[in-house]
N, C-alpha and C positions, 0 to 999 in steps of 0.2 A: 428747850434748846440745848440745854447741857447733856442733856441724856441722850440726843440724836448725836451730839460731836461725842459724846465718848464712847455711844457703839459706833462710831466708825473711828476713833483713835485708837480705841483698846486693842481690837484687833490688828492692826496694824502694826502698834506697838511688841504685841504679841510674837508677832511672824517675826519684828527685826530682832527680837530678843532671842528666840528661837533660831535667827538664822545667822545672831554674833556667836553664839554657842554651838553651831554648826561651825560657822567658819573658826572658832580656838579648835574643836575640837581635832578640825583636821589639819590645821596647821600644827598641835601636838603633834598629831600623827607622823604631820612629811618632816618635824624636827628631830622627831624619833627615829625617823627610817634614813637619817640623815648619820646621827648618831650610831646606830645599829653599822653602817656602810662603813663608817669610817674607823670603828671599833674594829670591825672585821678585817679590815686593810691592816691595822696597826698589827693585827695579832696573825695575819698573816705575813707579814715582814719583820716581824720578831720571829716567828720558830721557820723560816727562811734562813733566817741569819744563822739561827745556832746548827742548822743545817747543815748549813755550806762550811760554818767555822769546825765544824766534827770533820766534814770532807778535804778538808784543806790540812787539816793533823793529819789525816788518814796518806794526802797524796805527798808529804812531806817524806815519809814514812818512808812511800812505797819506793821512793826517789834515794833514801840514802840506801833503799834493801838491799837494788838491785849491784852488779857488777860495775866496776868503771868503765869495765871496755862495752858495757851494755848503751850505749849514746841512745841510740833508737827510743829506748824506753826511757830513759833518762830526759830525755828532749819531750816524748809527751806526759810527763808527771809535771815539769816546768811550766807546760802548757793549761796544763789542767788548773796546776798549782794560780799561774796568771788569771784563766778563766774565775775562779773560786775566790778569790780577792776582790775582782774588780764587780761579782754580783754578790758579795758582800757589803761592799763601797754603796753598793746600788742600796741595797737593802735600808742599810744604816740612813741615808738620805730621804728613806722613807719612813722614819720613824719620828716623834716630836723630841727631837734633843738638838734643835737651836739654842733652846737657853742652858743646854746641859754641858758641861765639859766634858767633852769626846774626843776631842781632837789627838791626843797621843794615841791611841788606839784606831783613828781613820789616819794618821800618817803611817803609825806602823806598818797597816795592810797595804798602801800605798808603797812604803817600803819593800814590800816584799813584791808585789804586783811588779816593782818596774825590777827588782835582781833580777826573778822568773822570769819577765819577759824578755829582758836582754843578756840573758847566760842562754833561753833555748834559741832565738833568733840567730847566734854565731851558729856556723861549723864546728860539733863538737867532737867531731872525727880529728879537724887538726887542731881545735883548739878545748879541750877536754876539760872538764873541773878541776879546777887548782886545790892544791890541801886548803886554802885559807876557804874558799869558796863551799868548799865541802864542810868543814869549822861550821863557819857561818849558817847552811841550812841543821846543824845538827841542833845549834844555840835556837832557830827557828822551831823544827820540831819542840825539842823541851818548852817553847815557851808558849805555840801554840794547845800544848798538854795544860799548861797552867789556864788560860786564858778557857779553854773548854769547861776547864773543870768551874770556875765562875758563873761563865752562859750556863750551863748545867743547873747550879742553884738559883740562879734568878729564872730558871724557867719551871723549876719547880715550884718556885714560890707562887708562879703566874697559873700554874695548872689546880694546886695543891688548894690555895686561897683563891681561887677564882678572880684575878686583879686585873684591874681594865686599865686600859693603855688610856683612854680617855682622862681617868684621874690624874694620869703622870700630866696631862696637857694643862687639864688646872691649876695641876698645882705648883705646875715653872711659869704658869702666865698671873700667879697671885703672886705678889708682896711676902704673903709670910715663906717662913723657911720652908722651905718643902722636904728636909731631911729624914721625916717619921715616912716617906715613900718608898716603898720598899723594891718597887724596880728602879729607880734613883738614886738607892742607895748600892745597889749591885751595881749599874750600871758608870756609876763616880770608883766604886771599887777596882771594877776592870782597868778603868783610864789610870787608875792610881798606878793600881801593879804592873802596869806597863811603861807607867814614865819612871818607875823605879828599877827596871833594868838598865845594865851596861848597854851603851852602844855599842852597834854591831857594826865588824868591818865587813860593810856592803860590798867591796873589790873594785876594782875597773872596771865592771859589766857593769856596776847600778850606780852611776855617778850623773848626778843630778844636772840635768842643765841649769839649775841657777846657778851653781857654784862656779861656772863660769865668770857671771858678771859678780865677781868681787874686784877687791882695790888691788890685788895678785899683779893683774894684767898693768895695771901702772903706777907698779911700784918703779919708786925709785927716785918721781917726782914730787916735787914738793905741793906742800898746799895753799890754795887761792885763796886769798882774801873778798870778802864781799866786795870789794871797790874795783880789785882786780876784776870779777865776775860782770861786775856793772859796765866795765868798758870793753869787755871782750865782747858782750852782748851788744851794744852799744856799734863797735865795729863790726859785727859779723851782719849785723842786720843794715845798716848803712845809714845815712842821713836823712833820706829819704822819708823812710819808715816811720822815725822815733821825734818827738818834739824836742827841743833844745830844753827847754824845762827843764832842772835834775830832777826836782818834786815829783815831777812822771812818770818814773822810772823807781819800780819798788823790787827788791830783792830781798828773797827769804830764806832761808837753811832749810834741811828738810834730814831726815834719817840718825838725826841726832844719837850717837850711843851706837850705832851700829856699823858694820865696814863698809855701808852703802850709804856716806853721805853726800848730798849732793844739794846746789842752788837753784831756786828757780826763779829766771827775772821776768817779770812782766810790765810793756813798754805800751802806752795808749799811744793810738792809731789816729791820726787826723782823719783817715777816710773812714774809719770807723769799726768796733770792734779793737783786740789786744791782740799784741804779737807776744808770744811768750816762749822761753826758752830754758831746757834743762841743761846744767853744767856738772859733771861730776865737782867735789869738793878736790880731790886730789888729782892733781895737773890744769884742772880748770878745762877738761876737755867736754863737746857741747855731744849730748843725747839726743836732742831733739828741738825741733822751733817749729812752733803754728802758727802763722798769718790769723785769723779767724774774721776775715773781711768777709763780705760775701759777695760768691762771683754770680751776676746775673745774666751774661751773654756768653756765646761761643767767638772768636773772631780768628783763631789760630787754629788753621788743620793739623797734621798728626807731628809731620815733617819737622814744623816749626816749633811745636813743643817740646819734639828730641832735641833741638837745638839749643833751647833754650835752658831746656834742664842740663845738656849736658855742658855749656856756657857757666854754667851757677855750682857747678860741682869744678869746675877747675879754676872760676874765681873765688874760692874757699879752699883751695888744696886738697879736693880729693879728686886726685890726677890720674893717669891708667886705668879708667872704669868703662866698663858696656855697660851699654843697656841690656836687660835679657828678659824682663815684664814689663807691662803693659796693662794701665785700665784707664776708663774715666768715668766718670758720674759727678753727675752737679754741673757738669762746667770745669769740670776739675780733672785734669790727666797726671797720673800716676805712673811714674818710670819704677822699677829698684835696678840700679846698677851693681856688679861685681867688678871687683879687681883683677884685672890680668896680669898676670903675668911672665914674662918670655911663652907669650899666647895659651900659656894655661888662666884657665876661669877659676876663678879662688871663691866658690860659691859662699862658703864661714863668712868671708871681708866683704860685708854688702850695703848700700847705702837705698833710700827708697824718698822719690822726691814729687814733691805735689804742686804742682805746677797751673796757674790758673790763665784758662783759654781764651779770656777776653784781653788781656795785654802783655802772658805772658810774664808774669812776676813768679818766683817761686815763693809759693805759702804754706808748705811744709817739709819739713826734712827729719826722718828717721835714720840716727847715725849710731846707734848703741851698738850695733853690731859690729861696724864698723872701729868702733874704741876700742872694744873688746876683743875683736882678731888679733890672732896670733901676728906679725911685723915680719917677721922671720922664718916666715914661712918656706920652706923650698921643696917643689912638688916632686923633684927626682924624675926619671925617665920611666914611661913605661915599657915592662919588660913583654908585654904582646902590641904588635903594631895592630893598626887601626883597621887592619883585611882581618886578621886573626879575630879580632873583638866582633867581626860584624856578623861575623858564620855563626856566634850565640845567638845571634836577633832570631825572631820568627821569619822564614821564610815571604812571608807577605807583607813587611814591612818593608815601607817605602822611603829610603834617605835621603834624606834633602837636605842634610847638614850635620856636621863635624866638628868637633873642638875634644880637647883635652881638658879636665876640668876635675879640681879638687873639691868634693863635697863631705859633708859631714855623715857617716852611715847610723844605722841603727843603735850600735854599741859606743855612738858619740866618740869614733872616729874619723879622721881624717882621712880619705882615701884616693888615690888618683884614679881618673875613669876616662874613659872612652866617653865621651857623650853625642850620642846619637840623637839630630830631629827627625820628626817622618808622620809619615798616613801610615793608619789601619784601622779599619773598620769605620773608615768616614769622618776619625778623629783624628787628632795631631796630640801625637807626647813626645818626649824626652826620655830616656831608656840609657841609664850610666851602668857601663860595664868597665867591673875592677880592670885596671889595666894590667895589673900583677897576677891575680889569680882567676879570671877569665869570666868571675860569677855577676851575676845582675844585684847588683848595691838600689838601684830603686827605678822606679817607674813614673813618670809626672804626667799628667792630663793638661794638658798647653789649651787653657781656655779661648773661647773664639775672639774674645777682646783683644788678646794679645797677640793677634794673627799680621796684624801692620806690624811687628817688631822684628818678623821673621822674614820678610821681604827682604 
């Protein structure tokens, strides 16, 4: 009896032994061609990098070669300059240095990406490289020379010793130190020598949009105390909203140490879900507030919901605003209003408000932009009337609407335009033409959501 069950077990046995050692073998296999794939990518986006960082010394170069009065060619080394950063940027994001310090060496190119970008984007027939501007890529050159000469040795060390990108990934996802790494340790040496240069005056062309939102814009006012905070949130949101409780009602600091402190109070909901809202720490002025109830029905058409939001914008004081967008989803309609003023559109001064379709309540408001606008703004006259501006459109564009309207351009100026709506080619844009020097500042695609707001 034994002897009949174990020729037929043995074989059996046999075949699944045979066929667990089939299947390790080729899962070895597709782990290795896994590994093999992904070695190949890393080492193909390392000598990418050191590539583009040789070309990017190279177009620096060729940019201070040429002549001043040479713009033409000056504007495409910038460009180049741009392109050559930003698939450097790319590159670096493709290599395993999450747990590696890199970061002053991805702002640097960043740094320079956006000077490049917004020194070749001007006119630089009327607005040419400044001495400080020109300083500035000379300090760039020299430092992209050092920074090469780095990649250099760590690439030779990769070619020279055959080192696999795959060990740098082990050895920043282990515990132990990983310093005896030898592409990790170039790779920490770059970011070193990098954050040990001066900084550079970047100019007016590469002035960061964050710098905007610092405490700058409201100085002068004093600072809110959390209780202050507590009751202005407490009033801005209404009786309605918030439980008489004070327990209910929790407020916290946030940005401690830096010029961007601010409160956030969060208030429980009887209908359910948190209202919450941000307050800068200096003036006590409000960022932003979320309802986070959920809207389940539609009951208010398009009409009613302008009305509503713009009812909730003047019961808050932010008074003089259109509407100029338009969405909704969820059950949920979205305005952002601009400031007018003496019927120019102060596009910078913008407020954006979320407005829920079943009763009509507003449950959210983005106002940072708003805080942060200039107060004092005064848009000046255009020196080409609105006939002059409209002979730059394309002959087949179709006007349907007009305003005067201050937006922010490329070079994070402020500029007065012509703002032109219309058809062409089956779609609807905006098309702002300088009102001073006649040229097209930008182009906007007015999506089909926002087609009731144009009516």
């Amino acid at each position: 009896m034994y002897a009949r069950l174990s020729s037929v077990l043995f074989p059996i046995a046999v075949l699944m032994l045979v066929g667990s050692l089939l299947w390790g073998y080729q899962e070895h296999q597709e782990k290795n061609a896994i590994l093999i794939k992904a070695e190949n990518q890393y080492q193909r986006a390392f000598h990418d990098l050191t590539n583009h960082l040789g070309k990017l010394h190279d177009e620096l170069g060729q940019s201070l070669a040429v002549s001043a009065a040479s713009q033409g060619m000056q504007r495409k080394s910038l460009v180049n300059v741009w392109r050559l950063t930003s698939e450097a940027q790319n590159e670096i994001n493709q290599l395993p240095l999450a747990l590696l310090p890199f970061n002053k060496a991805e702002q640097f190119l960043s740094r320079i990406s956006d000077f490049a970008y917004r020194t070749a984007v001007r006119d630089l027939t009327k607005q040419p490289l400044t001495k400080e501007e020109t300083k500035t890529m000379k300090s760039l050159y020299a430092k992209a020379a050092d920074i090469n000469r780095e990649m250099d040795k760590i690439r030779d060390a990769v070619l020279t010793d055959r080192l696999r990108w795959m060990d740098v990934e082990v050895a920043m996802a282990s515990k132990n130190d990983p310093h005896d790494n030898t592409i990790i340790d170039g790779f920490r040496a770059v970011d070193k020598k990098i954050a040990s240069y001066p900084e550079n005056d970047w100019g007016p062309s590469s002035q960061s949009p964050n710098r905007k939102r610092t405490l700058e814009a409201l100085s002068g006012k004093p600072d809110a105390t959390e209780e202050q905070i507590r009751q202005k949130a407490l009033s801005f949101v209404g009786p309605t909203l918030h439980a008489e409780a004070g327990h209910e009602v929790t407020v916290s600091a946030n940005g401690k140490g830096t010029d961007m402190q601010t409160y956030t109070v969060t208030i429980k909901n009887r209908n359910g879900g948190n209202v919450q809202l941000d307050f800068t720490r200096k003036g006590g002025e409000l960022l932003w507030m979320m309802n986070t109830r959920p809207v389940k029905e539609r009951k208010l058409n398009f009409a009613q919901a302008r009305t509503k939001a713009a009812e909730y914008l003047d019961r808050h004081g932010y008074g003089k605003m259109t509407p100029v967008t338009y969405d909704e989803y969820d059950h949920v309609a979205v305005f952002t209003f601009v400031r007018e003023q003496n019927g120019v559109r102060i596009y910078p001064d913008k407020v954006t408000v979320r407005v829920a379709l079943d009763n009509g309540e507003a449950v959210g408001l983005q106002a940072s932009d708003h805080v942060f606008a200039a107060k004092t703004l005064s848009a000046g006259k255009p020196k080409l009337k609105m006939e002059e501006a409209r002979h730059v459109l394309n002959p087949d564009f179709e006007v349907q609407d007009h305003h005067l309207a201050v937006i922010e351009n490329e070079e994070e100026k402020q500029v007065l335009c012509h703002e032109f709506t219309g058809r062409i080619n089956g779609n609807r844009y905006r098309i702002y033409i300088n009102a001073n020097t006649g040229l097209e500042e930008e182009v906007e695609k007015i999506p089909d959501s926002a087609k009731a707001i144009l009516r």
